[in-house]
FIBA-100464 format. One line per 2 residues: their letters; for each residue x negated, y negated, z of C-alpha. Coordinates in steps of 0.02 Angstrom, whole numbers. Layout:
N
a> X:Y:Z | ...
***
This chain:
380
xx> 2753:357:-9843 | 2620:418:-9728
xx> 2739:369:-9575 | 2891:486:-9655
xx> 2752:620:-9692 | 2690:620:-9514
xx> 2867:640:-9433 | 2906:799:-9559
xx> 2757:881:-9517 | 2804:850:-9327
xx> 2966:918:-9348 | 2929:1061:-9451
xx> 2787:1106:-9286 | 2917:1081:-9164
xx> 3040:1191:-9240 | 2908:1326:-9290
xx> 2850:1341:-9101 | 3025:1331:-9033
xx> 3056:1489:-9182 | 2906:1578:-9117
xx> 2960:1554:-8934 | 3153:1618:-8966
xx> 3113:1739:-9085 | 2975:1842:-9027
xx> 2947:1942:-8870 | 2867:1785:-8803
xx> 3032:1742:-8783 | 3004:1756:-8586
xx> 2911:1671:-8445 | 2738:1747:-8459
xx> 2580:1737:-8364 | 2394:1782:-8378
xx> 2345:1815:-8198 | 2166:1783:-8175
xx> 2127:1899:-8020 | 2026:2043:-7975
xx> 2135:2176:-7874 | 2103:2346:-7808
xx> 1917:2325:-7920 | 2035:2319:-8101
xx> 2023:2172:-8181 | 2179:2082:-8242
xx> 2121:1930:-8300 | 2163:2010:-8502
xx> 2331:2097:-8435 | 2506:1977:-8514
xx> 2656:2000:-8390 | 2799:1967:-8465
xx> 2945:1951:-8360 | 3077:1937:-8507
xx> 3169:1779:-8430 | 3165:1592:-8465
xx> 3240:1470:-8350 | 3282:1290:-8357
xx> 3237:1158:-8239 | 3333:1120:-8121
xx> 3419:945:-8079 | 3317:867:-7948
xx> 3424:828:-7774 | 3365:689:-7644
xx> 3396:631:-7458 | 3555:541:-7419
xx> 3488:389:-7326 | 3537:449:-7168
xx> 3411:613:-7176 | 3238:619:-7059
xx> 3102:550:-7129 | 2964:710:-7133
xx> 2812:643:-7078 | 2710:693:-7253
xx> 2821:636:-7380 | 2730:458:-7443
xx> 2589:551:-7462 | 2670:682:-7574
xx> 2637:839:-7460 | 2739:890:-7320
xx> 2673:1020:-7197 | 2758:1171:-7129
xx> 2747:1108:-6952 | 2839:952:-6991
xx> 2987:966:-6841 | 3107:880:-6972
xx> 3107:1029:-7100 | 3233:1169:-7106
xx> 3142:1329:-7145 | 3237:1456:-7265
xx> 3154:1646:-7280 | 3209:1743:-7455
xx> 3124:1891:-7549 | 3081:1857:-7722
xx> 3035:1994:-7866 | 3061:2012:-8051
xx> 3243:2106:-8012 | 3317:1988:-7914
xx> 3228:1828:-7966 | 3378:1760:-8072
xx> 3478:1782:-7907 | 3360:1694:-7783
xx> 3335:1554:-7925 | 3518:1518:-7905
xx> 3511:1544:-7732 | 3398:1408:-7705
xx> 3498:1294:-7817 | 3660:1332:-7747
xx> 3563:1277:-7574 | 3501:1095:-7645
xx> 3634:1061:-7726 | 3757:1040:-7566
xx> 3603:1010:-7462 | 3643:845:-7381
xx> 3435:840:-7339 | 3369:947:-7483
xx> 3177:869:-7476 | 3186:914:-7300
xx> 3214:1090:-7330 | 3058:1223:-7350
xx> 3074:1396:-7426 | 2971:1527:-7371
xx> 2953:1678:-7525 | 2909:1841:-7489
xx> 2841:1943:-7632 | 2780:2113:-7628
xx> 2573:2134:-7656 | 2626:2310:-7747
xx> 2518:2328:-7904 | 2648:2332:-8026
xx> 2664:2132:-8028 | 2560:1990:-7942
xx> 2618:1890:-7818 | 2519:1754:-7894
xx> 2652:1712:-8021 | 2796:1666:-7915
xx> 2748:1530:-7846 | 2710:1460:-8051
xx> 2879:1511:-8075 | 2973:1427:-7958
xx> 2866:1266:-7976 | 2934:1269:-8149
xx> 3114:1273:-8109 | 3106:1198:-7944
xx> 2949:1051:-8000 | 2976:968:-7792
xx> 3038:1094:-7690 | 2925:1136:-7522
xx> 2891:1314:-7540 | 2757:1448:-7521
xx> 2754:1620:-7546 | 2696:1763:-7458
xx> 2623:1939:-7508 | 2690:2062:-7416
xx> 2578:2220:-7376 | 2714:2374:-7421
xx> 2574:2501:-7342 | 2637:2412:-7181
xx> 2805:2485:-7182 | 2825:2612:-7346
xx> 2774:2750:-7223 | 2906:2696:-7100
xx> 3059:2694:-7263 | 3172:2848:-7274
xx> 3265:2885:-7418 | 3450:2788:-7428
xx> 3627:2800:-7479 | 3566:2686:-7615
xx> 3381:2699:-7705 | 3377:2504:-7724
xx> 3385:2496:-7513 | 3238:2590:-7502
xx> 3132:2433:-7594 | 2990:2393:-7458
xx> 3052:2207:-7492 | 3195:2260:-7394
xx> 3103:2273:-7236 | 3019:2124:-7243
xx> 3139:2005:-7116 | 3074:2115:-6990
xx> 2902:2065:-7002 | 2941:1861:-7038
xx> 2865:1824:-6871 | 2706:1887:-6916
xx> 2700:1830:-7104 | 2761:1651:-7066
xx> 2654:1535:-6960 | 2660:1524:-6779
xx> 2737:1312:-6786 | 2870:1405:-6881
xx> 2990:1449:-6723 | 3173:1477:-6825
xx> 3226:1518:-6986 | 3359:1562:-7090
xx> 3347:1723:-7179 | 3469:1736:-7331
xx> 3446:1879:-7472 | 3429:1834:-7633
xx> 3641:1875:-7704 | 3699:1730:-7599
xx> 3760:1558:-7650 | 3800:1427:-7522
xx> 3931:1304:-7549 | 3911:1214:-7389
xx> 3783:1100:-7322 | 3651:1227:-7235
xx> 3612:1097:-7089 | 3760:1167:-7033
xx> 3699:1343:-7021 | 3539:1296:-6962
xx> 3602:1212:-6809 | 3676:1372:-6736
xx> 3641:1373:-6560 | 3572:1533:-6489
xx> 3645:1535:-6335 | 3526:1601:-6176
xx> 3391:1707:-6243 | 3483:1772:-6388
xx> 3371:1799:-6542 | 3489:1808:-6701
xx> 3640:1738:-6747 | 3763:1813:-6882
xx> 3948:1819:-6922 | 3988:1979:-6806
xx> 4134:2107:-6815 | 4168:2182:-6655
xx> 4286:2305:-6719 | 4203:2377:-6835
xx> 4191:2585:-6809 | 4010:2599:-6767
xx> 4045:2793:-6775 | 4008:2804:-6988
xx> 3860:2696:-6963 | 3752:2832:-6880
xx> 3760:3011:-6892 | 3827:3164:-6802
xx> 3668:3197:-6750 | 3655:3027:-6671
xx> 3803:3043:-6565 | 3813:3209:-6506
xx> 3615:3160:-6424 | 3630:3064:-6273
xx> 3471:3004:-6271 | 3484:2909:-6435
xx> 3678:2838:-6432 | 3642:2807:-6242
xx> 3582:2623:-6323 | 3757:2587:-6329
xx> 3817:2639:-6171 | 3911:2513:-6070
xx> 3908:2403:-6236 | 4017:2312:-6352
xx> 3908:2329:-6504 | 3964:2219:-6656
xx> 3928:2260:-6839 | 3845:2105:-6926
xx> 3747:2114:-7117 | 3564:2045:-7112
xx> 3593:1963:-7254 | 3625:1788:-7189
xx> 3524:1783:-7006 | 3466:1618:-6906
xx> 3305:1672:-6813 | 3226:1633:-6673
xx> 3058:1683:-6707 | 2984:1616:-6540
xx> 3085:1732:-6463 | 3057:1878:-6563
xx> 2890:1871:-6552 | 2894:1849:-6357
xx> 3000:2002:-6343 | 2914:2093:-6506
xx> 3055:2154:-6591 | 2972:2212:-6747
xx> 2884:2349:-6633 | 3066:2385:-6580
xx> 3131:2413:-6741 | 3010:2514:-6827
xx> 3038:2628:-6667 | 3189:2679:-6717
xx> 3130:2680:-6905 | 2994:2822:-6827
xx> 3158:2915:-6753 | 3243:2892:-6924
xx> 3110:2993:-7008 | 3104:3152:-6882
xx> 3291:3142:-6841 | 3393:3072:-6981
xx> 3517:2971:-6893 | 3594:2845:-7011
xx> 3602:2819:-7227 | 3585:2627:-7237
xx> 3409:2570:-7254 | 3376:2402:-7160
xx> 3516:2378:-7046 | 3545:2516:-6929
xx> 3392:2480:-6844 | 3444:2299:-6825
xx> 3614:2367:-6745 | 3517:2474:-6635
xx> 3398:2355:-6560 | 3542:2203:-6550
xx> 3695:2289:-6527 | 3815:2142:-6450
xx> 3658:2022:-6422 | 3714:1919:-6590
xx> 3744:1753:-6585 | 3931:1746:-6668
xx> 3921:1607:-6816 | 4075:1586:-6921
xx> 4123:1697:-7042 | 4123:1575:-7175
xx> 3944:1583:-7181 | 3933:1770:-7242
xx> 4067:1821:-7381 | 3991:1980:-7371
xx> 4029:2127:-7502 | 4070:2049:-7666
xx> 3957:2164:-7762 | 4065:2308:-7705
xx> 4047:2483:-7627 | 3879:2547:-7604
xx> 3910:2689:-7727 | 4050:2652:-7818
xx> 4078:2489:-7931 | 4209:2380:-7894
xx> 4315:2207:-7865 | 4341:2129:-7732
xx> 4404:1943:-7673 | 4360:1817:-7553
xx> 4418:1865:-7383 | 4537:1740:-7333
xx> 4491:1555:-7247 | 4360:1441:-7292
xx> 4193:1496:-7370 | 4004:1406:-7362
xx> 3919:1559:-7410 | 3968:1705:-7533
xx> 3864:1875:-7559 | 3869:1996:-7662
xx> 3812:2118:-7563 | 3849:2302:-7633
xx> 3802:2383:-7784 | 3832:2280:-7913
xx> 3767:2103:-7928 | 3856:1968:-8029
xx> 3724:1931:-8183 | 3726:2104:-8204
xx> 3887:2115:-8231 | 3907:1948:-8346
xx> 3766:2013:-8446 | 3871:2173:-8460
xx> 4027:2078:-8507 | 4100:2150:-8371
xx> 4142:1993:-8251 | 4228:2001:-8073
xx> 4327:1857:-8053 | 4208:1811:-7903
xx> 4102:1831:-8026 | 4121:1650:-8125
xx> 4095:1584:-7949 | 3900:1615:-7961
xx> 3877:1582:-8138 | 3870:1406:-8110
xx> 3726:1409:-8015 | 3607:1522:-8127
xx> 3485:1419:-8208 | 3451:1570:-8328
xx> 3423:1485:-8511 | 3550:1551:-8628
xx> 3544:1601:-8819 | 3655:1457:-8842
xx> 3537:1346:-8750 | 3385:1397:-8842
xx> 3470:1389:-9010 | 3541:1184:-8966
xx> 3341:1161:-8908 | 3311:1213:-9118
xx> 3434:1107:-9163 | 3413:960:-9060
xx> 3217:979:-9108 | 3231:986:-9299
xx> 3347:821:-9283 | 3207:721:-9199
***
């Protein structure tokens, strides 16, 4: 009797906190960030980020991967030689779409405990940095990570305004300082934005070879018409298109990058860039945010990597929303690049048919997930 009475009171708990979880605005990953900044103290302040998000499945080593050299004691350090380092920017838009970033990544990872993502969040005072790295130990419990606060005062003064508002996010910028935010052991990464999926094993992408003293690699397109990526102004000066002269330049999307940070460093590219971002400001000589300047200081000095590795433009035109398909041949990476971005637009009930290629990776927890967790609970 006392047995039977026990179990109904634990049910009847169970399925009043799983009520209160669903039902209220709790109904959201939510954090009480115990941290002094700018002398306010937030300590009593509840961010509530409106998402919940189910664990992921945890993926291992085949038994062929490297052994990194801090994994029996539980730790493994972000010199280790045996780990594949993967750069992404994380914040509360886009954090559904880097969560299924990263899971599309272990998932066909053939060496997923060997690979170590580097976050970058912004240090802006409308959300701390502190709880990302909470977050994605709750989804991702094993995965090697850290995350860094970016300083936007380093580069918001450098940011004109864009064709689109969203490109004008500081976070944007932030591959163009990874050599100085990462640590100095750290000589490549992969950069990858946060509306990708991979499909593919990325060992393959990270073993790009940068041939000679090249510093990126990217799938290029040397025929692109480099004329509407700059403008009038930009031509008709001799001075500033004279960067192209005697060149070849090939359009590539920073999106999907392999760095090599040694080298950037060496040759300090990040002073480079923001050069012409100081141009941009007087001059106005191009609409799209963070890649001209990469075109300007690379031009035809990218490594060419397959074009299967950057299905680029699946969240359509920059101003316009729209379809579009795979390009044809194989694909290991697809990004939806654009306006529009794909849980947007299944939250909208408006789906691209690329679309229900991504939604298998979101790790998003559904209302019909939440309601089976009352269910399953009450049944106990």
């Amino acid at each position: 009797m006392v047995a039977n009475t026990m179990v109904c009171v634990i049910r009847v708990s169970v399925l009043v906190l799983l009520l209160f979880l669903f039902l209220s605005p709790a109904n959201a990953i939510r954090f009480l960030p115990a941290k002094t900044r700018d002398g306010v103290d937030e300590s009593g302040i509840e961010i509530d980020l409106g998402l919940q998000f189910s664990e992921a499945p945890e993926y291992r080593n085949e038994p062929r991967c490297p052994v990194s050299s801090g994994e029996e004691e539980g730790s493994v350090s972000v010199c280790d030689p045996v780990l594949i380092h993967i750069a992404m920017t994380i914040d509360v838009e886009y954090l559904r779409g880097s969560m299924a970033a990263v899971h599309s990544i272990l998932k066909h990872a053939s060496c997923p405990d060997n690979i170590f993502f580097h976050f970058i969040a912004s240090n802006s005072n409308s959300v701390n940095p502190d709880i990302f790295p909470r977050i994605v130990k709750s989804v991702f419990p094993s995965l090697n990570f850290r995350v860094y606060a970016f300083d936007d005062s380093s580069v918001k003064n450098l940011i004109s305004s864009s064709i689109r508002p969203a490109l004008e996010n500081p976070l944007n910028y932030a591959r163009t300082y990874l050599a100085d935010l990462l640590d100095g052991c750290v000589d490549r990464v992969i950069y990858l934005d946060s509306d990708v999926v991979v499909v593919d094993d990325i060992q393959k992408l990270w073993r790009t070879n940068l041939i000679g003293s090249r510093v990126i690699g990217a799938p290029v397109y040397c025929h692109a018409n480099f004329t509407k990526y700059f403008s009038d102004e930009f031509w008709s000066d001799e001075e500033l298109s004279g960067v192209f002269a005697g060149k070849n330049p090939c359009y590539f999307n920073t999106g999907v990058m392999v760095m090599d940070l040694g080298r950037w460093r060496e040759g300090q590219y990040t002073k480079k860039i923001e050069r012409w971002m100081k141009i941009q400001k007087e001059r106005r000589i191009y609409e799209l945010g963070s890649l001209p300047p990469f075109l300007l200081v690379f031009g035809e000095e990218v490594q060419g990597i397959d074009h299967r590795w950057n299905q680029h433009g699946l969240g359509g035109d920059n101003v316009v929303s729209s379809c579009r398909r795979l390009h044809p041949g194989p694909v290991s990476l697809m990004h939806w690049s654009g306006k529009e971005k794909p849980w947007k637009r299944i939250d909208g009930g408006k789906p691209c048919p690329v679309d229900h290629l991504w939604a298998p990776y979101d790790l998003l927890r559904s209302r019909q997930q939440m309601e089976q967790l009352l269910i399953s609970s009450y049944s106990l």
